[in-house]
C-alpha positions, 0 to 999 in steps of 0.5 A, a space after each residue: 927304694 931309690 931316688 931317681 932324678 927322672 921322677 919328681 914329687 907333687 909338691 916340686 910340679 911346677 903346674 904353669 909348664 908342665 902337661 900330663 901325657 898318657 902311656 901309649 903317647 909316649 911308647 909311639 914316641 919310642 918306637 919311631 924317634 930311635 931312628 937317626 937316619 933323616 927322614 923321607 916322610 911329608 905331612 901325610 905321615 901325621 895323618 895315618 894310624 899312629 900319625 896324629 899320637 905323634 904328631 900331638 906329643 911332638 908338639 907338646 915337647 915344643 909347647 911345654 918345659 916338662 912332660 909328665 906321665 905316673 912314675 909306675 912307666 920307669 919302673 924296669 918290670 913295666 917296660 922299656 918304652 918310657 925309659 926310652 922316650 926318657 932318654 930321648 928328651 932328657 929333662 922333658 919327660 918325667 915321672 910323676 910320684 903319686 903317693 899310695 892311696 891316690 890311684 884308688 882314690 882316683 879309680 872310686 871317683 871314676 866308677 861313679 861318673 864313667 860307663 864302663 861298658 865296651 861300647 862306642 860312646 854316644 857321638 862317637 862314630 865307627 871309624 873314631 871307635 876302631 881308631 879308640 880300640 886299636 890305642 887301647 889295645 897297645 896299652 891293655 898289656 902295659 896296664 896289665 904289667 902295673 897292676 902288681 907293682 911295687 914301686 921302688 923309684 922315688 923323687 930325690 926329695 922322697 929321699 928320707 920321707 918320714 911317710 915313705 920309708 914307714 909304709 915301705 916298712 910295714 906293707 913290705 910286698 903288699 906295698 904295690 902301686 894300687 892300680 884301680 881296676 878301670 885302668 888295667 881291665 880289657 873291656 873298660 875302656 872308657 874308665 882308662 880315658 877318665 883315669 887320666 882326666 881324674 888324674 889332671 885334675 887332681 894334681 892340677 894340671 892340663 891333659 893333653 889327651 890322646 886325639 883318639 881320646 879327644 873327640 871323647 873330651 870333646 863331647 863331655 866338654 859339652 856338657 861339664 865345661 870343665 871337665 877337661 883343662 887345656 893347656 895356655 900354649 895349645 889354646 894360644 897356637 889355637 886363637 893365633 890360627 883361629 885369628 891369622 889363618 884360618 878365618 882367611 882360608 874360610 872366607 877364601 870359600 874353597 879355593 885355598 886347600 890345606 890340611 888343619 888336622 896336622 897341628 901346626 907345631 907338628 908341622 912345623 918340626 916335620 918341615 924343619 926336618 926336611 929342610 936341614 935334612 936331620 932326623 925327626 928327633 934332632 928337629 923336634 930337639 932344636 926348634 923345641 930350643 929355639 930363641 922363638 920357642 923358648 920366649 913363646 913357652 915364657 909368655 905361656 908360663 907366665 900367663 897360666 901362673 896369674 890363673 886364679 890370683 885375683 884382680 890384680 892377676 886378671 888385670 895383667 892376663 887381660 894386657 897380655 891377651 891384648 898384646 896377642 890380638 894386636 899381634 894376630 891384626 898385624 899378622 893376619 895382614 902381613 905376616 912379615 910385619 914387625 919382623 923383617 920390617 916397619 911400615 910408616 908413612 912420610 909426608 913429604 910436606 913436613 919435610 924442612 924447606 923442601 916440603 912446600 915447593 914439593 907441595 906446589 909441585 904436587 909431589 907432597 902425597 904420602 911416601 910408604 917407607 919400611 925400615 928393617 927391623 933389627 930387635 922386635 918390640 917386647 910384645 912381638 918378640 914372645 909370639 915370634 914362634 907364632 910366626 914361624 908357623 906361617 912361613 915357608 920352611 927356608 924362612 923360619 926365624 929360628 
């Protein structure tokens, strides 16, 4: 076996930034990014087959320092599709080792709880379920391919691991990754989408599930509430549009139109592309990069690592979700606020010697000033990210 700097240990995950992503996310990325030419697409592209994956792992390499997948998909004999994702966003996407026994220890968890029948679930509709089967037949060949593998790739702390080295010596060929049969079997779809829930959960981190998957979640969520961990960056983005955007639109009844499917960093990224006239790639690579993105992924970080660290810990997530609603006030207002500029009233009574006679000539009522504002306060300058998905693509503060 071979140390590989693309493939990180459990114990070297750093859970506050990082989301798992599944196979079939990552191939679409391959298949489309390669192109460098600039793109002649609009929004609609996000919407069409294949769009909303893309769109949705677009916005986690913005959202997120680090992409996981199992460190099986680098492995030469699986495929070349995640190598070449790899490729496109070094340092973003990486493998995660998961140590032998902990595949099938997640296959027996998910024959207890999954049905793994080949039938649309309950409350999944048709249209949902031909989408659901068309992902799921991209990925059936590429599980297959995993089923007998054996893994040669490991982290490079992995490097003189006591526990490695001995089962590599006594499995010998025998010492394959253990693929549970829910994952690689055709007709059990249902057990590959809780095979990549099991796996979240056990290495303690948010899924970021495929959106022919979500709607399953979605389900499920009603019922088990925690069954699915989201991610502090998309549930932000989501309490920011909740706050700014989309109450407003709802209270417009009908007469603003606008697309909600597309998420709005995706957009994001598509605009920006247009804009500069760069490849879908560059574009994602550089507002991923930006001053405002980096900051916004530092609050989220920060936030996501005070889960579960007591009073003091919740007593700091609490300031932070206060400064996030000041921020949606004042933006839902005007989105330019605290940004370009600072508004503040002047009474011109106060104003030394000449403020009286100004007074008598009624000429004393509040005068609106606004200064430019040249560094954002502390609690603005986080959420500057957020405020780029409210501007026009030729105003973005990146």
């Amino acid at each position: 076996m071979i140390t590989d700097a693309r493939i990180i240990s459990v114990e070297k995950l750093d859970r506050a930034k990082t989301v798992l992503v599944d196979a079939g996310s990552l191939s679409t990325l391959a298949n489309v990014l390669t192109e460098p030419s600039v793109p002649t697409f609009d929004l609609l592209m996000l919407t069409e087959r294949g769009g909303p994956t893309l769109a949705n792992i677009i916005q986690n390499i913005v959202l997120y320092d680090t992409i996981i997948v199992d460190s099986l998909l680098f492995e030469e004999t699986v495929g070349s599709d995640i190598s070449t994702a790899s490729e496109l966003f070094p340092n973003v996407i990486r493998g995660i080792y998961l140590r032998w026994g902990v595949r099938k220890k997640i296959g027996k968890t998910v024959q207890e709880i999954a049905l793994l029948d080949n039938g649309p679930p309950s409350g999944i509709s048709q249209e949902e379920w031909i989408k659901w089967q068309w992902q799921e037949s991209s990925e059936i060949p590429l599980m297959d391919k995993m089923r007998d593998v054996v893994p040669t790739l490991l982290p490079p702390d992995y490097e003189n691991d006591p526990e490695e080295r001995r089962l590599s010596e006594e499995m010998g060929p025998q010492f394959h990754a253990g693929i549970p049969l829910c994952c690689f079997a055709s007709m059990m779809t249902l057990g590959r989408a809780h095979f990549y829930l099991e796996l979240a959960r056990e290495l303690g981190v948010p899924l970021s599930a495929d959106p022919c998957r979500s709607r399953y979640f979605e389900i499920l969520l009603s019922n088990f509430k925690d069954a699915l961990k989201k991610g502090v960056p998309e549930k932000t983005v989501a309490f920011f549009e909740g706050k700014v955007l989309i109450a407003p639109v709802d209270e417009s009844e009908g007469l603003i139109s606008v697309d909600l499917s597309v998420p709005a960093v995706a957009e994001l990224v598509v605009n920006y592309a247009k804009l500069k006239k760069c490849s879908l790639r560059t574009a994602t690579m550089e507002v991923r990069e930006s001053k405002n993105a980096v900051k916004f992924r530092e609050w989220c970080r920060r936030f996501a690592s005070l889960e579960g660290q007591g009073r003091a810990a919740a007593k700091e997530q609490t300031e932070m979700v206060a400064e996030l609603k000041q921020v949606c006030e004042t933006w839902r207002n005007d989105v330019r606020e605290e940004v370009e500029y600072k508004t503040r009233k002047l009474n011109l009574e106060k104003i030394p010697y000449i403020g009286q006679v100004l007074k008598a000539l009624n000429m004393h009522e509040l005068v609106t000033i606004r200064d430019p504002v040249l560094i954002p306060k502390r609690q603005y300058s986080y959420f500057l990210f957020l405020n780029d998905l409210l501007r026009p693509p030729n105003k973005f503060v990146l």
